[in-house]
N, CA, C and O atoms as CSV, one atom per row, in Angstrom:
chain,resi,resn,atom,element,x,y,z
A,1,UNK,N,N,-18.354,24.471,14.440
A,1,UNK,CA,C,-19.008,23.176,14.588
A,1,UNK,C,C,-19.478,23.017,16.020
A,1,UNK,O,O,-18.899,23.610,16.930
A,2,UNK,N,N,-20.442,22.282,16.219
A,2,UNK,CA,C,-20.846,22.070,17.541
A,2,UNK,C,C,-20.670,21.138,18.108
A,2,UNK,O,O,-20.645,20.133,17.397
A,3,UNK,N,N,-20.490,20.947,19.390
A,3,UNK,CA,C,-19.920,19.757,20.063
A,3,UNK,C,C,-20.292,18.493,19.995
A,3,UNK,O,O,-19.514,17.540,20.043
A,4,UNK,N,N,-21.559,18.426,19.875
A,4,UNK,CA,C,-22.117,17.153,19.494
A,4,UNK,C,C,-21.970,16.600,17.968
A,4,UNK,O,O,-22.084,15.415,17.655
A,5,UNK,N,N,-21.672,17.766,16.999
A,5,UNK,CA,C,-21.356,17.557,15.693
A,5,UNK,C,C,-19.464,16.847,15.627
A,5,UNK,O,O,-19.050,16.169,14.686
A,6,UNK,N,N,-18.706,17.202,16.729
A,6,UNK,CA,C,-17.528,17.016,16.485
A,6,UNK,C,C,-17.329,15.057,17.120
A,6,UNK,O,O,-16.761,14.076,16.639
A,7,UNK,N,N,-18.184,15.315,18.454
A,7,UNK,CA,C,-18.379,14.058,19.257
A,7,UNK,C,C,-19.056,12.616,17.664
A,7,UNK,O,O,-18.670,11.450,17.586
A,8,UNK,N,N,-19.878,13.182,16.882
A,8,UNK,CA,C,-20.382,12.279,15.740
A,8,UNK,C,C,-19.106,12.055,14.687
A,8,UNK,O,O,-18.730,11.006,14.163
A,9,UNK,N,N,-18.599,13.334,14.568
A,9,UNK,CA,C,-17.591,12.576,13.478
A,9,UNK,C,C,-16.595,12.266,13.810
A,9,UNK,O,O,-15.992,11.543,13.016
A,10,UNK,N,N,-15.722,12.706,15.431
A,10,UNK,CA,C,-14.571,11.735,15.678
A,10,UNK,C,C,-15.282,10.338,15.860
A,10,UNK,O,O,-14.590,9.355,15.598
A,11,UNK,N,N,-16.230,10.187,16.164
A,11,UNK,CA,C,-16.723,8.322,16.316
A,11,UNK,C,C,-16.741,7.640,15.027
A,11,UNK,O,O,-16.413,6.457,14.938
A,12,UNK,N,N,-17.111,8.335,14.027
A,12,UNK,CA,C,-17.450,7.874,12.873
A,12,UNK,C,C,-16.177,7.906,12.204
A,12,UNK,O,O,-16.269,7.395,11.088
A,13,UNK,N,N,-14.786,8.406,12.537
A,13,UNK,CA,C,-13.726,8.236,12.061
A,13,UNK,C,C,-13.113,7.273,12.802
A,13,UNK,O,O,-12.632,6.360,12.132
A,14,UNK,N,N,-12.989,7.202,13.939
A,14,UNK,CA,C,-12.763,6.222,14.686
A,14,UNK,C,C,-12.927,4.751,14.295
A,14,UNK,O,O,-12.174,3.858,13.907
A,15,UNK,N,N,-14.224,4.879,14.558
A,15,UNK,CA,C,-15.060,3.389,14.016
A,15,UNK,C,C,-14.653,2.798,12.816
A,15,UNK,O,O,-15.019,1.624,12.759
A,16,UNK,N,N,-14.028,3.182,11.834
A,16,UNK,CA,C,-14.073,3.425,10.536
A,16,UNK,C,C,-12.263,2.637,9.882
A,16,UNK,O,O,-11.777,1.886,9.037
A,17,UNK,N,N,-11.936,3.491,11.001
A,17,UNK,CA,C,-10.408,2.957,11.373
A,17,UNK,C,C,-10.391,2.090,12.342
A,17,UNK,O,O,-9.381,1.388,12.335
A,18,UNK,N,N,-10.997,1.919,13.017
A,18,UNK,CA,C,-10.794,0.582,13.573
A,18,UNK,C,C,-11.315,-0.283,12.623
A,18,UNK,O,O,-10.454,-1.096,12.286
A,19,UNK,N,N,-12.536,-0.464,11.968
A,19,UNK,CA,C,-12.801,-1.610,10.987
A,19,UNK,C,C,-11.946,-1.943,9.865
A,19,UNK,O,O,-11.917,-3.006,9.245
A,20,UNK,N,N,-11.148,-0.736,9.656
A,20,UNK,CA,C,-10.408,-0.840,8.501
A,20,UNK,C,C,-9.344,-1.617,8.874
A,20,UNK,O,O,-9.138,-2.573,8.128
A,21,UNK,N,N,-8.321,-1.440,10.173
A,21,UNK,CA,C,-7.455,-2.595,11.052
A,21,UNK,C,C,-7.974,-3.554,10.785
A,21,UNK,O,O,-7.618,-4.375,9.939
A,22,UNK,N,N,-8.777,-3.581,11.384
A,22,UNK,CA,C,-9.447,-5.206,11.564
A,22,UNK,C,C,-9.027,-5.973,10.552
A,22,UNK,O,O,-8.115,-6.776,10.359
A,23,UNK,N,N,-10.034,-5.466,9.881
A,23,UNK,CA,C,-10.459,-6.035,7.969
A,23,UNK,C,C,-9.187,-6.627,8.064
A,23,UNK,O,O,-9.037,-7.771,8.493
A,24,UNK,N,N,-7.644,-5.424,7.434
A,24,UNK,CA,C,-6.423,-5.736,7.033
A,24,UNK,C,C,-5.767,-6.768,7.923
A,24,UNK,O,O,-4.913,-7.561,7.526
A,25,UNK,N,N,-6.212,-6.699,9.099
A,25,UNK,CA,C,-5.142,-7.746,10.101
A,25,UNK,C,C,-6.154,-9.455,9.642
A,25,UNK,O,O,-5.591,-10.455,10.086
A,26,UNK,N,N,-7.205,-9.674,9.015
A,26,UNK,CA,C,-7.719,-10.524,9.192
A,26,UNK,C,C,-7.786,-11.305,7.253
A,26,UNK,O,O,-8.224,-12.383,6.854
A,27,UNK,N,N,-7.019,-9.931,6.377
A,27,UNK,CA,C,-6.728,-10.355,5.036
A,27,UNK,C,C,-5.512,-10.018,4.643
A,27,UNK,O,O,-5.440,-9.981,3.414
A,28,UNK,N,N,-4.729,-9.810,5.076
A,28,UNK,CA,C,-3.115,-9.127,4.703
A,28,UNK,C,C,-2.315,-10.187,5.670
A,28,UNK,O,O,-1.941,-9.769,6.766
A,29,UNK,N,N,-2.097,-11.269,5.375
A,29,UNK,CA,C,-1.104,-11.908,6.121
A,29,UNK,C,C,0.329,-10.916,6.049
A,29,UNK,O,O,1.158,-11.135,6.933
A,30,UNK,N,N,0.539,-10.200,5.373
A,30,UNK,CA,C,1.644,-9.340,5.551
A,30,UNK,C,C,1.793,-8.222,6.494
A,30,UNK,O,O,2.781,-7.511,6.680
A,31,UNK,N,N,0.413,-8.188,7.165
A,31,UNK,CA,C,-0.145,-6.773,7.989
A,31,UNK,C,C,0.240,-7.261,9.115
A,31,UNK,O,O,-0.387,-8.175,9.650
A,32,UNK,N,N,1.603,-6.593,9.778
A,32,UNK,CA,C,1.952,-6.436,11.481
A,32,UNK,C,C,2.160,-5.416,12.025
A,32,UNK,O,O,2.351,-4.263,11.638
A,33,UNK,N,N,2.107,-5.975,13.121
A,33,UNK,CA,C,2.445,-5.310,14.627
A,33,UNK,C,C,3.212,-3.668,14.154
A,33,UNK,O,O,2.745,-2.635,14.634
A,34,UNK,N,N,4.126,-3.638,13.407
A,34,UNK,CA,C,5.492,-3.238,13.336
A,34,UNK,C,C,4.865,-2.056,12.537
A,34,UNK,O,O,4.867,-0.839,12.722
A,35,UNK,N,N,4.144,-3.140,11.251
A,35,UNK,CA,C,3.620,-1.719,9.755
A,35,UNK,C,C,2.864,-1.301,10.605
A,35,UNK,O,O,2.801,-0.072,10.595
A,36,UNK,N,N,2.033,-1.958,11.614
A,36,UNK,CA,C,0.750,-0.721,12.065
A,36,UNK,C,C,1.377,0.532,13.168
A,36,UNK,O,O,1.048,1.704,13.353
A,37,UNK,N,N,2.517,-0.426,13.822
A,37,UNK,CA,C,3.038,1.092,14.673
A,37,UNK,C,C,3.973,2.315,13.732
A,37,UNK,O,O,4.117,3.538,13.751
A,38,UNK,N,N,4.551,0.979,12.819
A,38,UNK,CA,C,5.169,2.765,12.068
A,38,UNK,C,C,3.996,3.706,11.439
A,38,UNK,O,O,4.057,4.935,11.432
A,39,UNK,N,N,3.121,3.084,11.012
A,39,UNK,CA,C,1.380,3.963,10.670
A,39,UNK,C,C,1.359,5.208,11.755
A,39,UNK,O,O,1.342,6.410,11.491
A,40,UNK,N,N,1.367,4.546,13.109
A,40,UNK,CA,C,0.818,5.365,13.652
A,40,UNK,C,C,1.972,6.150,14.159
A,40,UNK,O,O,1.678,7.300,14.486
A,41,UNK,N,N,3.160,5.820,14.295
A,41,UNK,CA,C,4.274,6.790,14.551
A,41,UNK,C,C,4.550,8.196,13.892
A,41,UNK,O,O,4.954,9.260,14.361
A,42,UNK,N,N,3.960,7.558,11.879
A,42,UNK,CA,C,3.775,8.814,11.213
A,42,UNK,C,C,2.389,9.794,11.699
A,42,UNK,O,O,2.042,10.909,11.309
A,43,UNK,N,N,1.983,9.171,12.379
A,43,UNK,CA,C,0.758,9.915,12.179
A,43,UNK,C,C,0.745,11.234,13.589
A,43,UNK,O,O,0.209,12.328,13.765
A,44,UNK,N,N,1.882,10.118,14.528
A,44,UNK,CA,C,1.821,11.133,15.523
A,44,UNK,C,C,2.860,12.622,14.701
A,44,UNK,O,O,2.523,13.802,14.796
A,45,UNK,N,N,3.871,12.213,14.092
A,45,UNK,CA,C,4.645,13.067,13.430
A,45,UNK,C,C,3.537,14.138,12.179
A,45,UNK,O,O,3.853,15.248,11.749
A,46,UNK,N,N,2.661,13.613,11.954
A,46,UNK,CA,C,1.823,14.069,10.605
A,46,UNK,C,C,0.938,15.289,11.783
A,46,UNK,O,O,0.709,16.448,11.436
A,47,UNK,N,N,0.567,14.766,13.074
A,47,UNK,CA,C,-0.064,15.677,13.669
A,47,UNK,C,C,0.453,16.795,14.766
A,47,UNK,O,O,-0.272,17.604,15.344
A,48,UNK,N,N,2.103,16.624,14.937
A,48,UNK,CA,C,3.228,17.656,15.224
A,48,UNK,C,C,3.286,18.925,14.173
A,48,UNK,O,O,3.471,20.128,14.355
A,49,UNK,N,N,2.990,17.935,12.701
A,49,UNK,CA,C,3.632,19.093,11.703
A,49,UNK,C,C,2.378,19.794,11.470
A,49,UNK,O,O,1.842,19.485,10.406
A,50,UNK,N,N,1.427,21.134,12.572
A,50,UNK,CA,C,0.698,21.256,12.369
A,50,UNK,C,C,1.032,23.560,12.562
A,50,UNK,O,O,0.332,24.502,12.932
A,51,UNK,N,N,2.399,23.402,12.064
A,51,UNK,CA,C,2.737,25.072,11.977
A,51,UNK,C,C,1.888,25.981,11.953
A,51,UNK,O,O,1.593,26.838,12.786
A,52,UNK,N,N,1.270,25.610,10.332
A,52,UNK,CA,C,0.424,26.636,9.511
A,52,UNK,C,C,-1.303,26.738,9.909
A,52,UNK,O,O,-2.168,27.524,9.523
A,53,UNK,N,N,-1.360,25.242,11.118
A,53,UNK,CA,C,-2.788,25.581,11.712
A,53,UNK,C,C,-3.628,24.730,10.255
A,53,UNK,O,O,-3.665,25.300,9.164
A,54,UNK,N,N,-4.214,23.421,10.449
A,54,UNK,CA,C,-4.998,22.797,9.648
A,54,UNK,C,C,-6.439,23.198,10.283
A,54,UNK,O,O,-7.215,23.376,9.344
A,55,UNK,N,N,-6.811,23.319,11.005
A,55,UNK,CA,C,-8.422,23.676,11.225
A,55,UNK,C,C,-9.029,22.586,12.289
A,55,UNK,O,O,-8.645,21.425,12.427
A,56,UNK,N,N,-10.087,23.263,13.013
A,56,UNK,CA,C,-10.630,22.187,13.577
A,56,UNK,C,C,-10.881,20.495,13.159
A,56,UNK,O,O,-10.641,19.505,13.849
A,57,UNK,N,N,-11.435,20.576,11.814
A,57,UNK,CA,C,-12.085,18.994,11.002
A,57,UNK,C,C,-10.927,18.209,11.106
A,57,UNK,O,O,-10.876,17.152,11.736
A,58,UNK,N,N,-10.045,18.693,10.524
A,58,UNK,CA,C,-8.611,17.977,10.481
A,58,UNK,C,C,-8.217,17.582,11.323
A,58,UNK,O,O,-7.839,16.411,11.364
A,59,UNK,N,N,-8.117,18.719,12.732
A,59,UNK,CA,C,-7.506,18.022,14.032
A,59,UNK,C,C,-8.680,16.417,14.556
A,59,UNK,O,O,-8.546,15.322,15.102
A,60,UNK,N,N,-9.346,16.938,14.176
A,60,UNK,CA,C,-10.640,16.082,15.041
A,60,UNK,C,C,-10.235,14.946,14.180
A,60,UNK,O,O,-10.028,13.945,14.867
A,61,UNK,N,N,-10.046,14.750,12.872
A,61,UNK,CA,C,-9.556,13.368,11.928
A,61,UNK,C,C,-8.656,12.853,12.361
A,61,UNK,O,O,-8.699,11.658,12.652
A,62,UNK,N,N,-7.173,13.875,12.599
A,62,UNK,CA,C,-6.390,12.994,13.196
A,62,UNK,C,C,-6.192,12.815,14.395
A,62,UNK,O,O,-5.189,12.134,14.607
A,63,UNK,N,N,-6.787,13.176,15.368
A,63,UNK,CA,C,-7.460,12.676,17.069
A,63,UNK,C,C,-7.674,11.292,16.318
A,63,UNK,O,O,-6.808,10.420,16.243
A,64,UNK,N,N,-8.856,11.220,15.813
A,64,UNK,CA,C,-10.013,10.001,15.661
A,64,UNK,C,C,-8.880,8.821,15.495
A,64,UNK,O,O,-8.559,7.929,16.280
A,65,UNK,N,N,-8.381,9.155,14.151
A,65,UNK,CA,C,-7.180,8.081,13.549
A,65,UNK,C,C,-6.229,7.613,15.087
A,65,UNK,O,O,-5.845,6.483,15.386
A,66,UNK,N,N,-6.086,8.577,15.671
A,66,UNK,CA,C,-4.809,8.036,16.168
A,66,UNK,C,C,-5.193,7.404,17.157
A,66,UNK,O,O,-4.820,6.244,17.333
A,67,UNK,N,N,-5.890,7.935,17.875
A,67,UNK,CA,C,-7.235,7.148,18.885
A,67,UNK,C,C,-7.204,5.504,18.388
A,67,UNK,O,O,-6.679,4.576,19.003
A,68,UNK,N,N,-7.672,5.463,17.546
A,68,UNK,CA,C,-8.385,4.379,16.688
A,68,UNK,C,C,-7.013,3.642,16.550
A,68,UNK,O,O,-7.007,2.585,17.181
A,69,UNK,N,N,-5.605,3.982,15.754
A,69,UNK,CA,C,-4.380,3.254,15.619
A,69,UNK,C,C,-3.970,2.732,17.274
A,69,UNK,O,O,-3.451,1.616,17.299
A,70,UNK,N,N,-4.136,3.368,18.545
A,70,UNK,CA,C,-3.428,2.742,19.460
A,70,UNK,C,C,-4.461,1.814,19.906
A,70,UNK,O,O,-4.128,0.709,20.334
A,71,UNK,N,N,-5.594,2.137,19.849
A,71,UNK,CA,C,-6.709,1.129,20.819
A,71,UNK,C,C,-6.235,-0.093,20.135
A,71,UNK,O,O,-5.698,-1.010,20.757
A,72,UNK,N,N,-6.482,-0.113,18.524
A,72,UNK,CA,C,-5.701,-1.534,17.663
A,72,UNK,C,C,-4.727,-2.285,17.961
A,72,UNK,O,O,-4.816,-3.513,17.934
A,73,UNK,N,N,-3.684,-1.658,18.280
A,73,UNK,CA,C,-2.310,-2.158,18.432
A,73,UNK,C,C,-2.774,-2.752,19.904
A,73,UNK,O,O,-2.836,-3.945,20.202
A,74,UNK,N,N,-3.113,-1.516,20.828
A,74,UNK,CA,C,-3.140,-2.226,22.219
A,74,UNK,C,C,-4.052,-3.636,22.083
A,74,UNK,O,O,-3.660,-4.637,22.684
A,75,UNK,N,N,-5.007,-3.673,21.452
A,75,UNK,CA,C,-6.060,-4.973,21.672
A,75,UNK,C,C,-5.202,-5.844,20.485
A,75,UNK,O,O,-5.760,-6.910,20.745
A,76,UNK,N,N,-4.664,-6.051,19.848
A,76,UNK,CA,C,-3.488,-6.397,18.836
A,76,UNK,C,C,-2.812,-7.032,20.203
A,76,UNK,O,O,-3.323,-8.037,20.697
A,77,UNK,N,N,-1.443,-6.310,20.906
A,77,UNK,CA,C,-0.863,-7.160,21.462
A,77,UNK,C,C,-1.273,-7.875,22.667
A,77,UNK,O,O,-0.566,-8.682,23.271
A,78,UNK,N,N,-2.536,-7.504,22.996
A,78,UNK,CA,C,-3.591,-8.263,24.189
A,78,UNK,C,C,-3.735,-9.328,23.779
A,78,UNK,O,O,-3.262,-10.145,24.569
A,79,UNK,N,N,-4.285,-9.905,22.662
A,79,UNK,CA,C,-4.486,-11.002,22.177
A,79,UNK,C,C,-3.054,-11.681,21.757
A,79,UNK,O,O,-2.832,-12.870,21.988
A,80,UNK,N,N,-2.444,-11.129,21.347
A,80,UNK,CA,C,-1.005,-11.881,21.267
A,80,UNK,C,C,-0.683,-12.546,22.717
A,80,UNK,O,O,-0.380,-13.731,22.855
A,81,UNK,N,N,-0.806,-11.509,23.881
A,81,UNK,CA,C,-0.237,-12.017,25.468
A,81,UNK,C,C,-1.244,-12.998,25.612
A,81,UNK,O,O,-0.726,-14.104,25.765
A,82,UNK,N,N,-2.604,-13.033,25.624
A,82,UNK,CA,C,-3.497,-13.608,25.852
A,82,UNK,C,C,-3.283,-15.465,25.009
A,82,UNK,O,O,-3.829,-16.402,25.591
A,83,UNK,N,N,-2.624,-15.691,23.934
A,83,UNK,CA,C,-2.475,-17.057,23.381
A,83,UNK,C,C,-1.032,-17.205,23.783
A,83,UNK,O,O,-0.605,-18.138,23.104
A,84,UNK,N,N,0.009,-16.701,24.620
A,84,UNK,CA,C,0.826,-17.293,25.402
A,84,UNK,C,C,0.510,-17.513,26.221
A,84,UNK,O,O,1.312,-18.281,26.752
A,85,UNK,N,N,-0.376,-17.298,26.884
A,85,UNK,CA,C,-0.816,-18.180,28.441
A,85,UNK,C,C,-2.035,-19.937,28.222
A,85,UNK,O,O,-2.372,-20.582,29.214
């Protein structure tokens, strides 16, 4: 794959997962802080368990995802600090 091909689809996974946060934090009154970090806790664990070698596409998916899970959380508890002041 070529670099500019990898630069298009981590954004487009990215983007994708971040809208998908969004969405859920703004229709899932059940959707927190807590479910989204254990999400991404597995995910750091999902991208450890990588023995057998998943392939470039894959790594670049779960870059994108996980990318995408902390920027959330971080702008998640920004706005939380941000309505205590």
């Amino acid at each position: 794959m070529d670099e500019n091909l990898h630069d298009t689809i981590y954004k487009r996974i990215f983007d994708a997962m971040c809208q998908r946060i969004k969405t859920q934090r703004e229709t899932d009154p059940a959707f927190t802080i807590k479910e989204l970090q254990g999400r991404l806790n597995s995910m750091y664990i999902y991208d450890g368990n990588d023995h057998t070698g998943r392939g470039l596409p894959k790594d670049i998916e779960i870059s994108a995802t996980i990318a995408a899970m902390e920027h959330m959380l971080f702008e998640w508890r920004s706005s939380l600090k941000d309505q205590d002041r």
